[in-house]
C-alpha positions as CSV (number, residue, x, y, z in Angstrom):
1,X,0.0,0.0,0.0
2,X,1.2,3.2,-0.8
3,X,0.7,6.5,1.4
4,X,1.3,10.3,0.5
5,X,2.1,12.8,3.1
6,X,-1.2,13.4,4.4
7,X,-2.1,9.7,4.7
8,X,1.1,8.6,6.1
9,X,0.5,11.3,8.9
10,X,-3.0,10.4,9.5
11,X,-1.9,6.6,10.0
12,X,1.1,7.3,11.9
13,X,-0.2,10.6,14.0
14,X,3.6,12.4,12.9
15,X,2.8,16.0,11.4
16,X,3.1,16.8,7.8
17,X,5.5,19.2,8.7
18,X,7.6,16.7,10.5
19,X,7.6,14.2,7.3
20,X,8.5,16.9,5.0
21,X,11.5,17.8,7.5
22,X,12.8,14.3,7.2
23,X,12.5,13.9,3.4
24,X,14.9,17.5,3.7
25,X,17.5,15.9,6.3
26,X,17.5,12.6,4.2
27,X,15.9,10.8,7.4
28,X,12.8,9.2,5.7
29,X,12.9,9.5,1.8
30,X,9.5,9.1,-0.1
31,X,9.5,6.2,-2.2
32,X,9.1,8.2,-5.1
33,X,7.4,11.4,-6.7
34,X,4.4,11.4,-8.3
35,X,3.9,13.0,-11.7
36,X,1.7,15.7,-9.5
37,X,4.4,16.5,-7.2
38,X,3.2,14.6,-4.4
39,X,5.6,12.6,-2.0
40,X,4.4,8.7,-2.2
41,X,5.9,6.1,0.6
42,X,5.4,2.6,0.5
43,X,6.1,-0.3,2.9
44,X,9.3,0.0,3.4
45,X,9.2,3.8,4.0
46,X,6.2,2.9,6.9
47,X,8.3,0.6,8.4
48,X,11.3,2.8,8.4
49,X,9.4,5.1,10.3
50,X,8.2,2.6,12.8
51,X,11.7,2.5,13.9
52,X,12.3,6.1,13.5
53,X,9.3,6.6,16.4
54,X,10.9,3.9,18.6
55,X,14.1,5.2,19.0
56,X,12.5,8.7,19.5
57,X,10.6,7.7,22.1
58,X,13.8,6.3,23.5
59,X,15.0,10.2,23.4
60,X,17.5,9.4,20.7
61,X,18.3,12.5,18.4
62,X,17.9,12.2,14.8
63,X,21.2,12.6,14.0
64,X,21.9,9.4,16.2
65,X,18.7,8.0,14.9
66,X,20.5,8.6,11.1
67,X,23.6,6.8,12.2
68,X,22.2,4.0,12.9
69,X,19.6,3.5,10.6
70,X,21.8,4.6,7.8
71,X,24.2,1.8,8.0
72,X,24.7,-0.6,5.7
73,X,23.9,-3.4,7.8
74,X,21.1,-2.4,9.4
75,X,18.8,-5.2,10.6
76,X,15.7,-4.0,11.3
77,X,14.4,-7.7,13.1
78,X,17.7,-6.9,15.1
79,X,16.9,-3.5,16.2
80,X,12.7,-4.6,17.0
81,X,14.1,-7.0,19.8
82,X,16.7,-3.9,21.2
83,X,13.8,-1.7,21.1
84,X,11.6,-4.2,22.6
85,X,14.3,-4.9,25.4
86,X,14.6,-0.9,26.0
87,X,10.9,-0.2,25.9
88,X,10.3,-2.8,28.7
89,X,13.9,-1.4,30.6
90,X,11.8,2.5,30.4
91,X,8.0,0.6,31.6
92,X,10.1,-1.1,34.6
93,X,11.6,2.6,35.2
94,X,8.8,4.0,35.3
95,X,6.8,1.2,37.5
96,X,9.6,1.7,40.0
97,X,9.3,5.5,40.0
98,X,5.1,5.4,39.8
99,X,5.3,2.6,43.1
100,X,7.4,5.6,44.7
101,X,4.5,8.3,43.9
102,X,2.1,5.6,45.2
103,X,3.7,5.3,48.6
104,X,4.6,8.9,49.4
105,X,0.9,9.6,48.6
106,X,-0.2,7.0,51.2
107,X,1.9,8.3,53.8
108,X,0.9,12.0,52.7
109,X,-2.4,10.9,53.4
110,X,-1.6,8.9,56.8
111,X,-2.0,5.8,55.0
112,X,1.4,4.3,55.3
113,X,4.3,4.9,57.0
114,X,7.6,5.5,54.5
115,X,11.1,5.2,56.0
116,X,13.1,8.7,54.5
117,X,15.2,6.1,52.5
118,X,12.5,4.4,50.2
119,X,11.4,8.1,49.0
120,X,14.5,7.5,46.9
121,X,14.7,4.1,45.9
122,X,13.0,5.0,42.6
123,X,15.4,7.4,41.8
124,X,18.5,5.3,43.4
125,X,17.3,2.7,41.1
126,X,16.4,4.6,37.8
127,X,20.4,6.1,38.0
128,X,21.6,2.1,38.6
129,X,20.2,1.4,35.9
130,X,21.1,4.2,33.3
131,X,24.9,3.6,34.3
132,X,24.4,-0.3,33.7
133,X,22.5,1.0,30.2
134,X,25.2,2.9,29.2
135,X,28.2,1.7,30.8
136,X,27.9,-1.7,32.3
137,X,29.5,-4.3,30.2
138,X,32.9,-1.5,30.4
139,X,33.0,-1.0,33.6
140,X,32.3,-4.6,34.8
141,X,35.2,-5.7,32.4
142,X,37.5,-3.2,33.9
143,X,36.1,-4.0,37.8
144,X,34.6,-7.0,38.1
145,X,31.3,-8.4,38.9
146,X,31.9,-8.0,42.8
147,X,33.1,-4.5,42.9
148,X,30.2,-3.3,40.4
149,X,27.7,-4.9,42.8
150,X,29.4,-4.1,45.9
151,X,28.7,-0.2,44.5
152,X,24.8,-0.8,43.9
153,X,24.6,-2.4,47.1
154,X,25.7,1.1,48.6
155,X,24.0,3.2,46.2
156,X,20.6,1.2,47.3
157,X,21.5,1.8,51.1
158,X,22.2,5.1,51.1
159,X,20.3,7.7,53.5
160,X,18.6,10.7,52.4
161,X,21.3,12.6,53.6
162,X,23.9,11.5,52.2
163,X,21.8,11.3,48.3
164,X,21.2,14.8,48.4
165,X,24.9,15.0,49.3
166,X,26.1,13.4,46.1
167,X,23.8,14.6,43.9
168,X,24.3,18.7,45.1
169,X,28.6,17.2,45.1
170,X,27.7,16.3,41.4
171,X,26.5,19.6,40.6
172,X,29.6,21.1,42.5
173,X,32.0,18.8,40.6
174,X,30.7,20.1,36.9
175,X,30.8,23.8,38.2
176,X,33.8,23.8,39.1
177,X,35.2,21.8,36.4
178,X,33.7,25.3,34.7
179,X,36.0,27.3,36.6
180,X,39.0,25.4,36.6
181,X,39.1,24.7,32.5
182,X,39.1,28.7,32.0
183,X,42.6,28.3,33.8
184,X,44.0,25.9,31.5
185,X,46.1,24.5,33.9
186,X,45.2,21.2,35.6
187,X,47.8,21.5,38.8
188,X,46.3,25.1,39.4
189,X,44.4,25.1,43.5
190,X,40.6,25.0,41.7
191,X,41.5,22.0,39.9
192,X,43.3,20.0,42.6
193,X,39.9,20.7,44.7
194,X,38.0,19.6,41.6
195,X,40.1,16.3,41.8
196,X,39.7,16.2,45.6
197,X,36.0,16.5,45.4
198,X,35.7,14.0,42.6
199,X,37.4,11.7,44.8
200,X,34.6,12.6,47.5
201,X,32.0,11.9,44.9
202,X,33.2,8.3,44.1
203,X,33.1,7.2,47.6
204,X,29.4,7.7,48.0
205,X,29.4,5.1,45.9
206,X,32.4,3.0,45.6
207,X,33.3,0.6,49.0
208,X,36.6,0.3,48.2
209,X,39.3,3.4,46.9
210,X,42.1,2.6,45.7
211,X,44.5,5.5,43.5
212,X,45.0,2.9,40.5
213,X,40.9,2.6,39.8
214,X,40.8,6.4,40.3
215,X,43.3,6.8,37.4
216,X,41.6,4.1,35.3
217,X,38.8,5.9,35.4
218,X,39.9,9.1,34.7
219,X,41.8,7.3,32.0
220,X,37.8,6.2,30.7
221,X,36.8,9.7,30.7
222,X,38.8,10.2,27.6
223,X,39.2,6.6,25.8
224,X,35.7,6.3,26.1
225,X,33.4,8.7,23.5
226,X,30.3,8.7,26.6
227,X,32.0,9.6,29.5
228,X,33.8,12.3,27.6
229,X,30.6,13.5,26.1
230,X,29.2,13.7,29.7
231,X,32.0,15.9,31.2
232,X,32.2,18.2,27.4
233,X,28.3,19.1,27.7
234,X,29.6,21.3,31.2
235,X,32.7,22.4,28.5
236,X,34.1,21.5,25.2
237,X,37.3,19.5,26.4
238,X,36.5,19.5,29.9
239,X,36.5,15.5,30.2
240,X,40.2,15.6,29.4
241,X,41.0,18.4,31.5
242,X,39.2,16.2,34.4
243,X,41.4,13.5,33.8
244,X,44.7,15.6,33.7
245,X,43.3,17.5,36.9
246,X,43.2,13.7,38.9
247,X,46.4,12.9,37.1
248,X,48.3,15.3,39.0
249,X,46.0,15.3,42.2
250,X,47.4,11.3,42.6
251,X,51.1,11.9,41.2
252,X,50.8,10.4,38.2
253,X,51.9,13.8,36.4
């Protein structure tokens, strides 16, 4: 069956607008032209938006979306069972934050009675799992099995306190990495405190320090395109400069 703009948007509840825009970034191409003018799409074009859909719901971008769907050996049954598997990762996200909202309004209401710790489990959890999502198989690779555990165990058990502690250090530790880059010099005082309190920030988490996983670490920040794009959102270069900062915060420059 064959669609033109208008039908494809009425079947698939995307804009006009929004198909013309990815015909003109070379996202989804129309089949063909029609001796009136008219954009056609056929079946494949229907299912290529399908997919399109998917991974925007999973808040990719379009130019990741393009990456991916552009390459040459794209499997499409392949990519259904990742969506599927990240669809149902998101729907046990959100069951875990929803629970949450359900408990605090039960002890809002004098239902229930909610320990200060389980107001963040949903949260505690949803971050656990974005770091497995994005950097799991690395890091358990690099640490093993019992360390990577060892850290969720913590994470789970942490108090109130000390969350809003790491979160407001996490916000400290990307201002100040501001602050220091402008200098340009890694050993200067605001980057040795930027080191120092990235150190601070690990150990809500980590149950063991040691100086070598510190530098291995650091040494991710760089070798590894997602950490650095975490750390270069704050400021372009800013994941190296992090890494040179606890470089020469623990000797090793």
């Amino acid at each position: 069956m064959e669609y033109t703009v208008k039908n494809l948007a009425q079947l698939s509840g995307v804009s006009k607008r929004t198909l013309r825009y990815y015909d003109q970034i070379g996202l989804l191409k129309p089949a063909r032209i029609n001796s009136s003018g008219y954009r056609i799409y056929g079946q494949k074009e229907v299912d290529l938006l399908q997919h399109i859909l998917f991974y925007r719901e999973l808040e990719f971008s379009l130019e990741e979306i393009a990456k991916i769907i552009q390459q040459p050996n794209h499997d499409q049954t392949a990519a259904l069972k990742d969506h599927y598997n990240r669809l149902k990762e998101k729907r046990d996200r959100l069951e875990t934050l929803m629970s949450t909202v359900k408990r605090t309004i039960a002890n809002k209401e004098g239902g229930i009675q909610m320990k200060d710790k389980e107001k963040f489990e949903g949260f505690k959890d949803e971050m656990i799992r974005e770091n497995e999502q994005k950097y799991g198989k690395e890091i358990r690779e690099k640490y093993g099995e019992d360390i990577i555990n060892a850290s969720h165990a913590k994470l789970r058990g942490m108090s109130k306190e000390n969350y809003k502690k790491m979160t407001n250090l996490g916000e400290e530790i990307l201002s100040l990495l501001k602050k220091a880059y402008v200098t340009g010099n890694p050993a200067c005082d605001v980057a040795q405190e930027l080191a120092a309190k990235h150190k601070e920030w690990l150990m809500f988490s980590w149950s063991n320090y040691t100086k070598e996983a510190h530098l291995e670490l650091a040494d991710m920040y760089v070798t590894d395109e997602r950490f650095t794009a975490y750390y270069d959102r704050a400021v372009k270069g800013g994941a190296k400069f992090l890494r040179d900062a606890i470089w020469m915060y623990l000797g090793k420059m």
